[in-house]
Every structure is written in C-alpha cells, then in structure tokens.
N, C-alpha and C positions, 0 to 999 in steps of 0.2 A: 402623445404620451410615450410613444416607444423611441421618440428623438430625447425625450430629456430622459429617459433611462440611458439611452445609448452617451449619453454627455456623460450620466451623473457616472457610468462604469467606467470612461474612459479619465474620468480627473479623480474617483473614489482614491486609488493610490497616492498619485502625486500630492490631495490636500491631505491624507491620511498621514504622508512624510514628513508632509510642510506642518503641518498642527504639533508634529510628536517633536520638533528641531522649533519652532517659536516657544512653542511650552516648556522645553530646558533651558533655552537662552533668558525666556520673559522671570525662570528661578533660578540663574544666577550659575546655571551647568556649563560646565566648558566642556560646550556640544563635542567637538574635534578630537578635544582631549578623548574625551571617554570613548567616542567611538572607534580611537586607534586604538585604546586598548581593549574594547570587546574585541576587536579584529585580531588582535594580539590572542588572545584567550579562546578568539575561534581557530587558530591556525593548530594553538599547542592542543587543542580539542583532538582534534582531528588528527593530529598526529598519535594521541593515544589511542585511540579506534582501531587505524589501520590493519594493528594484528588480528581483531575482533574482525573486520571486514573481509582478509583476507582468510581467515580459515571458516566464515562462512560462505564465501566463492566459491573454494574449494570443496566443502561439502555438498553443494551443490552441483558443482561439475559431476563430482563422483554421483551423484546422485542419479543425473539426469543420463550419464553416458555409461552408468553399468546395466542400461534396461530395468531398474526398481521400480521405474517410476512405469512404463509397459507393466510391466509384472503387478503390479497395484490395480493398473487399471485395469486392465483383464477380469483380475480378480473382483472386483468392487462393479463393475459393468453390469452381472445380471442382479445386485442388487438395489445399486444405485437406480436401473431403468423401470425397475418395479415401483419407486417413489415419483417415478416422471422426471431423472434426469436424465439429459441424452448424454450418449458416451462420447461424444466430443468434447463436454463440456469436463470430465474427469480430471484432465488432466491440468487443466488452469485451476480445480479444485485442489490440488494435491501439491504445486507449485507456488501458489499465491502468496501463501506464511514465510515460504523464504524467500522469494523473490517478487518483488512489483515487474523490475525491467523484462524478467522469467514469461512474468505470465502476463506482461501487456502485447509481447510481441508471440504469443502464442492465443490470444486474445485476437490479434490482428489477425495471424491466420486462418482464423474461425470463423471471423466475419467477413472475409475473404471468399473464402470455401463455401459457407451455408448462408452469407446475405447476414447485414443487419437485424431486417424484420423476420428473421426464422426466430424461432422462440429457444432453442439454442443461442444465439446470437443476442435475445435480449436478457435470459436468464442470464448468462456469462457478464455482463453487461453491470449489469445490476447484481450479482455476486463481486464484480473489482471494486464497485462502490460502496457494496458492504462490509469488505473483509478488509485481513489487514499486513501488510508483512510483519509476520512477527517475529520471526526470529533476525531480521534485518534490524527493527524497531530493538529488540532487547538488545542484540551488537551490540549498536548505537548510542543508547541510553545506557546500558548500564556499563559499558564497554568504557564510556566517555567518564566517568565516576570511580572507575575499577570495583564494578561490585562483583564479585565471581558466584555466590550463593545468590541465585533467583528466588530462592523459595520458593513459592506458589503462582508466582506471576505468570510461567509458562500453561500451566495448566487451565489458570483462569483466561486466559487468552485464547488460549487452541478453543476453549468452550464457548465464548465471546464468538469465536470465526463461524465457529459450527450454528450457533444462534443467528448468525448474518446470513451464512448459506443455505439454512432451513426457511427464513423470513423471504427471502431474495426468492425462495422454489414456492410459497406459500400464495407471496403478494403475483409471482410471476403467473400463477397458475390462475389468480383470482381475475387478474385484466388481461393479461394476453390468453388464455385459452378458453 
C-alpha cells in the first residue's frame, strides 16, 4: 500500500498537468498560445504588487527592529502563559499575519532551542498551519486589482487568525498535554 501511494504522489502532478494540456488541445485551445499570455499577465501582475510588497517589508522591518515586537511580547507573556501559551511561542504569534518567511525561520529557531516534541514546538507548529499571512495575502490580492478600500476583510481575517490560534492551543492542549 504505501509503494502505490508513494507512485500515485510522485506522478499526482505530472498526470494532473498532462490531463489539464490534453483536455484544451482534445477542445480545440491553443494550449502555447494561452499559456504565453497568462505568463504575460503574470509578469505584469506582479509588477503591480511590487509597491504593495515593498512597503509591507518595510513595515515590517520597522517593526521587527524598533523592539515593538519585545515590547508586545513582554506585555502579552503573563497573559498569554495564563491560557497555557509559552512565551516562546509569542512571537511567531505576533509576526505570522505579516510574514510567513518572518515566522517560519523564527519557527525554526524554536524548534531548534526547545526540540520538536516540546509542546512549544508542536503548538507553534500547528498554529503556521492554521494561520495565515495576512497582510502579505491582502498586498497580493488586492494590491494585484488596485483595490485600496479593504473594507472589512482586514478585520475578518485577524478574527479568522485568532480562531486558528485558539483551535491550534485548544486541540494542542487536548493530545499533546
């Protein structure tokens, strides 16, 4: 069993590409054609982002290198360790919304320092895979559209993160402790 899983993950792609490239040539799609110009369409993409990317880097820098982010977690530590989070884990909470790369390589150093199977380590763990970057995500999205009014999306989002990070302390509590 575990050899035809290990087959069917390593070819899932390749027939996934192959089916999507016979199924527009079998209706008549000039496969090449269209795919130069989404490529076309992802470049100019991505060019309007850029600004969007770069001044949320920048916030983030500032963020991370005027001690805010210390100063938060200081602050939030004797409350946070009252619900059973450890203060290691603070600060990949606090980073995660704007940065993945932020908080996987601070993620890393966690699991470095306190081990995998510390329940720091698996909390953390299982909070990357329930949260989300969000402010990298809205850039992105709405950056790639030019919508500048978010409306409510921000909001409902950070609540979204807060629901993964309560679930991730909840389920973490229920099998690992």
């Amino acid at each position: 069993m575990i050899k035809i899983i290990n087959l069917l993950s390593v070819l899932a792609i390749p027939l996934f590409i192959s089916g999507i490239l016979v199924y527009g040539y079998s209706k008549g799609v000039k496969v090449y054609e269209v795919f130069v110009e989404g490529a076309k369409e992802g470049i100019l993409t991505s060019l309007r982002i850029i600004p969007y990317l770069v001044a949320m880097f920048v916030a983030i820098g500032i963020f991370r290198s005027s001690g805010a982010m210390e100063l938060i977690t200081h602050a939030l530590a004797p409350v946070m360790s009252r619900l059973g989070v450890p203060s290691e884990v603070l600060p990949i909470i606090l980073i995660r919304p704007m940065s993945g790369v932020a908080a996987l390589g601070m993620f890393t150093d966690l699991v470095t320092r306190v081990g995998p199977d510390s329940f720091a380590g698996r909390l953390s763990a299982t909070m990357m895979g329930s949260t989300e970057t969000i402010f990298y995500t809205l850039s992105v999205y709405f950056g790639s559209v030019g919508i500048t009014n978010t409306r409510h999306t921000l909001l409902a989002a950070l609540c979204a993160d807060l629901a993964g990070i309560m679930a991730s302390l909840i389920i973490c509590k229920l099998v690992f402790v």
